[in-house]
C-alpha positions in Angstrom: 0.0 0.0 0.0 1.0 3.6 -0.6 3.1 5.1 2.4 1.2 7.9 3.8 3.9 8.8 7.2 7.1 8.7 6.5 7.9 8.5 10.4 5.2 6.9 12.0 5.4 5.8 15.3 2.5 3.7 17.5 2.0 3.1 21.3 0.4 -0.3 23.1 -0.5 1.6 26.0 -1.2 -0.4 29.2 -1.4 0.3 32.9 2.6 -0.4 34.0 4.2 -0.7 30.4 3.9 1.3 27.0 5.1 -1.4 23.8 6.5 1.1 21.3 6.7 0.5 17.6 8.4 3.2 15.0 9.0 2.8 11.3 11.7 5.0 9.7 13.4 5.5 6.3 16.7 3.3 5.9 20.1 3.8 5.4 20.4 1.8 2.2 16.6 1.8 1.1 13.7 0.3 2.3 11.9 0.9 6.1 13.5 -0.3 9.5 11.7 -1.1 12.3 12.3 -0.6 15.8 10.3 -2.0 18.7 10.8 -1.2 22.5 9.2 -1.1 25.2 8.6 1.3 28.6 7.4 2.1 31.8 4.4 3.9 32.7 6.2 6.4 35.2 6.9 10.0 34.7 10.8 9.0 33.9 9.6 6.1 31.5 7.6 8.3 29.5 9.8 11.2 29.2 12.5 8.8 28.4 9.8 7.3 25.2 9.0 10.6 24.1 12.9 11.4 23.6 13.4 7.9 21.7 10.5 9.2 19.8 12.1 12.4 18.8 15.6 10.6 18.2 13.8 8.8 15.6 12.8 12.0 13.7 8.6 10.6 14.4 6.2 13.0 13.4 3.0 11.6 14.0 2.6 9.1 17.0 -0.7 6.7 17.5 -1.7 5.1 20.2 -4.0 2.4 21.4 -5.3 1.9 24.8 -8.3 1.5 26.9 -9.8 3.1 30.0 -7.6 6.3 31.1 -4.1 4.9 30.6 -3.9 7.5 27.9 -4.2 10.3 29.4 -0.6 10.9 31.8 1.2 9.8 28.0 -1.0 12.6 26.2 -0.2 14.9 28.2 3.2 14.4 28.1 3.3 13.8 23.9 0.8 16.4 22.4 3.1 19.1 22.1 5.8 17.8 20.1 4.3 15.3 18.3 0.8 14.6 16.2 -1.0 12.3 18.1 -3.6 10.0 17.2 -6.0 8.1 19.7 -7.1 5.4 18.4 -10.0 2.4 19.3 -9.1 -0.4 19.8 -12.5 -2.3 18.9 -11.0 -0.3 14.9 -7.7 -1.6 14.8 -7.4 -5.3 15.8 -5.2 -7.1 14.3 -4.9 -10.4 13.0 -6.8 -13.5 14.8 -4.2 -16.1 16.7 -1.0 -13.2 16.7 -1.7 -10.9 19.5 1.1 -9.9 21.6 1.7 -6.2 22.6 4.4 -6.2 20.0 2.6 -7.4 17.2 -0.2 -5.0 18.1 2.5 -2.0 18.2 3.5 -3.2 14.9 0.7 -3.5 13.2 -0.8 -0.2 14.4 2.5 1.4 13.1 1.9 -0.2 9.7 -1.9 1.2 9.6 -0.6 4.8 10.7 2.3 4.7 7.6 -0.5 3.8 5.2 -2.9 6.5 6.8 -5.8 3.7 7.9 -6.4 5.0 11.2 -9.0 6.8 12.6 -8.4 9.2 15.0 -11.2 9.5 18.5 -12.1 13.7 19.2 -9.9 14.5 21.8 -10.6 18.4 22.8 -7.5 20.9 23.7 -6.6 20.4 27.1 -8.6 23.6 28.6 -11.8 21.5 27.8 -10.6 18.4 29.2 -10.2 20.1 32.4 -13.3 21.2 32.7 -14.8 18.0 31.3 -12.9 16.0 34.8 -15.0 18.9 36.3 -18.6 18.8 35.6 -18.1 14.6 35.4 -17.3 14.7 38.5 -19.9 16.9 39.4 -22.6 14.9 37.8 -21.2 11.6 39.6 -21.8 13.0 42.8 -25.2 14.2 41.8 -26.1 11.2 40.5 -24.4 10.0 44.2 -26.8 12.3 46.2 -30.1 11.1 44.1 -29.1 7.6 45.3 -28.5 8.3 49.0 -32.0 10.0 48.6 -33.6 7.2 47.6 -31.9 5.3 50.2 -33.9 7.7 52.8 -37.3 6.9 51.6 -36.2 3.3 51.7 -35.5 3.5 55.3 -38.3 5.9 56.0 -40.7 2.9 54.5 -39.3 0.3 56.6 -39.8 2.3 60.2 -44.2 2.8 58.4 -43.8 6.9 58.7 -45.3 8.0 55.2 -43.7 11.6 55.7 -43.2 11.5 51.5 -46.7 11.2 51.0 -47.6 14.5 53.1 -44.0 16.8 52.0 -43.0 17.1 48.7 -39.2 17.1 49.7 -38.5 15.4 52.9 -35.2 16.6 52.4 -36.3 20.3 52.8 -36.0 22.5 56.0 -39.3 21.1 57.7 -38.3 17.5 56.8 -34.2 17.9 58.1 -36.0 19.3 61.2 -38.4 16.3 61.9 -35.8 13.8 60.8 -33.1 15.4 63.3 -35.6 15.4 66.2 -36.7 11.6 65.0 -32.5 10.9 65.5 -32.8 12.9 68.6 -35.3 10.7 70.0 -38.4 12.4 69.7 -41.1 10.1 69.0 -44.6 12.0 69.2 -46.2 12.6 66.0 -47.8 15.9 67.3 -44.9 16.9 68.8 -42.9 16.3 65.3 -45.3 17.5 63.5 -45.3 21.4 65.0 -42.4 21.3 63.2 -43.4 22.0 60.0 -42.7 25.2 58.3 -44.5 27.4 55.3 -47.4 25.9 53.4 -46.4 22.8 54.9 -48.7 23.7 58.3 -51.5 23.8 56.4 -51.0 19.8 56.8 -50.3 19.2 60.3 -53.4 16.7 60.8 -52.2 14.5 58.0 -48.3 15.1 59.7 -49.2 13.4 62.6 -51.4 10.6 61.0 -47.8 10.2 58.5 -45.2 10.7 60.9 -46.8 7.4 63.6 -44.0 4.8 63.1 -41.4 2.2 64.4 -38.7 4.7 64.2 -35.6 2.4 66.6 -32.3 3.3 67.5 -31.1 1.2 64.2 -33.4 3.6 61.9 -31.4 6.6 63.7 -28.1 5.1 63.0 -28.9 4.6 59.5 -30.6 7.6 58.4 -28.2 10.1 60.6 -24.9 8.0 58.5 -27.6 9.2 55.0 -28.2 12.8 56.3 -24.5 13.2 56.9 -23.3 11.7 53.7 -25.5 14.0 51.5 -24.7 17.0 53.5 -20.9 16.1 52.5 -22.2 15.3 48.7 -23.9 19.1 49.0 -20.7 20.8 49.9 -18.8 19.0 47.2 -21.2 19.7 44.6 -20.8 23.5 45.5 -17.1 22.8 45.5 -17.2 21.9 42.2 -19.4 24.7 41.2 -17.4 27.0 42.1 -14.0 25.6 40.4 -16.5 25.3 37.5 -17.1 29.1 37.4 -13.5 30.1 38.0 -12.6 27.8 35.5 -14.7 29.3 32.7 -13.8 33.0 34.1 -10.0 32.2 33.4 -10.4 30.4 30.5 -12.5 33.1 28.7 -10.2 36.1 30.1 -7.2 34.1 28.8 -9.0 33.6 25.1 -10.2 37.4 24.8 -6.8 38.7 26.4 -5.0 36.3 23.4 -7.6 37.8 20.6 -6.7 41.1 21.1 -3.2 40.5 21.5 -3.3 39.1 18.0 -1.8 36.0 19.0 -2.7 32.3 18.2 -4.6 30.8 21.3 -6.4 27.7 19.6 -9.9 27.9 17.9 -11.6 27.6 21.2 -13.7 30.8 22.0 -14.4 31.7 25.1 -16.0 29.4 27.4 -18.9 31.6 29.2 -19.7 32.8 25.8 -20.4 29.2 24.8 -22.5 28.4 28.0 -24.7 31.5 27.2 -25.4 30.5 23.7 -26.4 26.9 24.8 -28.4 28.4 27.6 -30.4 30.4 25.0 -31.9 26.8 24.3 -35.1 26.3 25.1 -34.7 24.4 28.7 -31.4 23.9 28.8 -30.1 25.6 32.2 -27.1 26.5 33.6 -25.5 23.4 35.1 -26.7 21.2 31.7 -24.8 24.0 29.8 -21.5 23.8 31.0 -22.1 19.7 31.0 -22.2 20.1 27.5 -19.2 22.4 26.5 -17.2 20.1 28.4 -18.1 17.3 26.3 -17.0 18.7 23.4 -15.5 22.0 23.6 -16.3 25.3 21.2 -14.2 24.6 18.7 -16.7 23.2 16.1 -14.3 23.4 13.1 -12.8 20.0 14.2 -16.3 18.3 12.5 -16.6 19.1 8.7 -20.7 19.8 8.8 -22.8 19.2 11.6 -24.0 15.9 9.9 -20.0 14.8 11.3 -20.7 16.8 14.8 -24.4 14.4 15.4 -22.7 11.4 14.6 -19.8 11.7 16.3 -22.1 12.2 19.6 -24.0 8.8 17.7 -27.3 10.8 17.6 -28.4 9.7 14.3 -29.7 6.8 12.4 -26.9 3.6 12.0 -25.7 2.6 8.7 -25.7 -1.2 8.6 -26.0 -2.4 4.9 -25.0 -5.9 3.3 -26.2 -7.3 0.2 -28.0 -4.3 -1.0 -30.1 -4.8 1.7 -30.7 -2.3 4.6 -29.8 -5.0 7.5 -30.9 -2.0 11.1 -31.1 1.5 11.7 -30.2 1.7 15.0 -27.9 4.2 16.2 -24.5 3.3 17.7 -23.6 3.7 21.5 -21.9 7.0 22.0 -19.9 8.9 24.5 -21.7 8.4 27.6 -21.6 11.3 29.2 -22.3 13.7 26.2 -25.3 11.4 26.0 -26.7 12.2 29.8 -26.2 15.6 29.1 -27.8 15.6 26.2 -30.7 13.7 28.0 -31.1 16.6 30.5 -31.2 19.2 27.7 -33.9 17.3 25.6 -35.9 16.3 28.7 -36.0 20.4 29.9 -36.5 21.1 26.2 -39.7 19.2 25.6 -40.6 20.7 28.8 -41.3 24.4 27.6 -45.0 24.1 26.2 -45.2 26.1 23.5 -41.2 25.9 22.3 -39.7 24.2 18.9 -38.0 21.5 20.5 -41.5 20.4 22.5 -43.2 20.6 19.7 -41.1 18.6 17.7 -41.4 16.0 20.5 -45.0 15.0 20.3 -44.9 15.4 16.3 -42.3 12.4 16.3 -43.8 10.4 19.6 -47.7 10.8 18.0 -46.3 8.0 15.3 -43.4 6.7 17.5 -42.3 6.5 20.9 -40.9 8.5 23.8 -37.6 7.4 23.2 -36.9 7.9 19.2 -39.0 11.6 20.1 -36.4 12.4 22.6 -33.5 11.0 20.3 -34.9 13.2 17.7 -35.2 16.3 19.9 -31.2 15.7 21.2 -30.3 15.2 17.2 -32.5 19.1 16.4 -30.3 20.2 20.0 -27.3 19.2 18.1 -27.3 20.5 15.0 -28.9 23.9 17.1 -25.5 24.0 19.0 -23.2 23.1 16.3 -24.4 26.3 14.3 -25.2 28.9 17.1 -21.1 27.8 18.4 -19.4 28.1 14.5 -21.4 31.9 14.6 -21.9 32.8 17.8 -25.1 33.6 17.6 -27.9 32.8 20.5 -30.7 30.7 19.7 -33.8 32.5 17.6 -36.5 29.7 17.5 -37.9 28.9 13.9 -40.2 31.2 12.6 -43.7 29.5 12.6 -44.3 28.2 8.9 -48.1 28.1 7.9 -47.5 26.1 5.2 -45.7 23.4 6.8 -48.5 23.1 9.8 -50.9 22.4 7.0 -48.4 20.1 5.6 -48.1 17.9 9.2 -52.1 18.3 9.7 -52.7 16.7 6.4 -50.2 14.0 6.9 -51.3 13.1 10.1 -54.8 12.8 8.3 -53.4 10.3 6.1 -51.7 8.4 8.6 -54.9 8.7 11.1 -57.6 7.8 8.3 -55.1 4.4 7.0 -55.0 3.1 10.9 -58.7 3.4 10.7 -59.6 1.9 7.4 -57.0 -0.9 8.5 -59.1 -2.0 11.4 -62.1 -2.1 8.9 -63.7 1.1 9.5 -65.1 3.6 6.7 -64.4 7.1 7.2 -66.1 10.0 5.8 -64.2 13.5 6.8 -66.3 16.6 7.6 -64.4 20.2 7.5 -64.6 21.7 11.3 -67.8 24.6 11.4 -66.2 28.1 11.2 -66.3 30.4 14.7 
């Protein structure tokens, strides 16, 4: 095959050893091949990125799974061309895997320019991506630790869920402190209340009669105190969020007037903005998303590239001429719970575009290829609004394509009907 790299080198990247693999020009003709291999440790991989650069290699790719790439990024991406590649694209032949063979063979796919490179964003955006993942862990972590409460709660028979809408609220932390205090008296627990919540109190002391024991007070003080650590971390992580963003955007503005080159990504709270001009999408969900995959939309050639990278579109499976399933691939997970939260406070907002897209799709479909749609129109939204920086102006109402839907959904209505054996005659609605 034609030789693409002239200096290729590829990476087997493991926890405790890197296998190395670099094919270079030889001194009478032909290519030589060099294989070695390194630790993981700071001094190992300083010592392969200088045997990298002895060997004049200009563009590096590497293999590996879970996060074993990232301390060898770092270290590579800026003095060499680096390619992250997965591993389910490049296996190599059945019955001959070794690390050196794989090293090998991934350094004879990068010469001939077979490899595929995965989005990896500038390293600004993968520090805040570390951010809001971690963030949405511990959310995730705190809605758990909830439901353990009302799990414990059940078992003791007080039904103080089915009087408060958050038990976790100021009048519910008060009656479950004095419950782990040792107050037992439903009346007594109940004068606790606060707000609109007194307008309850007789059904507060018929909910809050139980068999609350010493064990229930163990367990749900350990819950109360875990979530009230969960709450300051999530704040913590707020507030590196936001200062984050601040420095980041001050840095990018500060380089654009300076005139000098600070990457393609724009500033960071004028990204957030743009996606919060989205109908439904909030704060929190905002940032979540730009950490995913960065402002920068110039890395994806048209936004049909951006939607399926994120694997928000319809799969392409074809053999013998034959259209074999259209379902879409798995994608990044995160990007894809994001997304989820955007759609879901989307389709929330009656009378918006995205809503109303949503139960045009689920009236012939279901809820979950009407949210997949919605996330696909959130997409293609973003990837514009980011490339021009302009917020988000909903579609301008089109009568013509409203009568267009009404008639379809006419056609598709009537056919359902004449299908179970029915014969319809229409009748125009009377005018007003």
């Amino acid at each position: 095959m034609d030789q693409i790299v002239e200096r290729p080198g590829a990476l087997d990247v493991h926890k405790a050893s890197v296998t190395a693999c670099v094919r270079v020009p030889g001194h009478e003709g032909g290519r030589v091949q060099e294989v070695r291999e390194f630790k993981t440790t700071v001094r190992g991989l300083l010592g392969l990125r200088d045997w990298l650069a002895g060997h004049g290699v200009t563009t590096v790719a590497m293999e590996a799974t879970g996060v074993y790439w990232k301390p060898l990024f770092a270290i590579l991406e800026d003095d060499f061309e680096l390619l992250l590649c997965n591993a389910a694209h490049v296996k190599n032949v059945p019955g001959r895997k070794t690390d050196v063979s794989d090293s090998q063979w991934l350094c004879k796919l990068l010469e001939c320019g077979l490899l595929k490179a995965s989005f990896v964003p500038p390293k600004t955006v993968r520090e805040l991506r570390e951010l809001t993942r971690r963030r949405k862990t511990l959310v995730r972590d705190r809605q758990r630790e909830a439901g353990r409460l009302h799990k414990t709660l059940e078992d003791t028979g007080i039904k103080l869920d089915c009087v408060a809408t958050d038990i976790l609220g100021v009048s519910g932390r008060a009656m479950l402190k004095a419950l782990i205090d040792g107050t037992r008296d439903p009346a007594v627990l109940a004068e606790l209340a606060r707000g609109r919540l007194r307008a309850k109190l007789p059904d507060l002391r018929e909910a809050l009669e139980g068999r609350f024991t010493i064990q229930h007070a163990l367990l749900v003080g350990g819950i109360l105190r875990h979530i009230d650590f969960l709450d300051a971390e999530i704040d913590a992580l707020g507030t590196a969020i936001e200062a984050h963003i601040d420095a980041q955007s001050k840095q990018a503005r500060e380089a654009k007037q300076a005139g000098e080159d600070a990457g393609a990504e724009n500033p960071f709270d004028s990204a957030v903005q743009i996606a919060c001009s989205l109908d439904g999408i909030q704060q929190r969900t905002a940032e979540n998303l730009i950490g995913e995959f960065g402002t920068d939309m110039s890395r994806f050639a048209t936004d049909k590239h951006f939607v399926s990278w994120a694997a928000q579109c319809p799969g392409n499976h074809e053999s013998a001429g034959k259209r074999r399933s259209g379902r879409s691939r798995k994608g990044p997970e995160h990007l894809n719970r994001a997304l989820n939260d955007a759609a879901m406070g989307a389709i929330r907002v009656k009378d918006g575009h995205f809503a109303r897209k949503y139960r045009r799709v689920k009236a012939r479909s279901c809820h979950g290829v009407a949210l997949g749609a919605v996330k696909h129109s959130i997409l293609i939204a973003l990837y514009h609004m980011l490339k021009t920086g302009e917020l988000y102006k909903p579609p301008t109402p089109n009568p013509d394509a409203e009568r267009r839907a009404r008639e379809r959904a006419t056609k598709r209505l009537l056919a359902q009907l004449e299908g179970l054996g029915h014969t319809v005659t229409l009748q125009g609605a009377a005018a007003a």
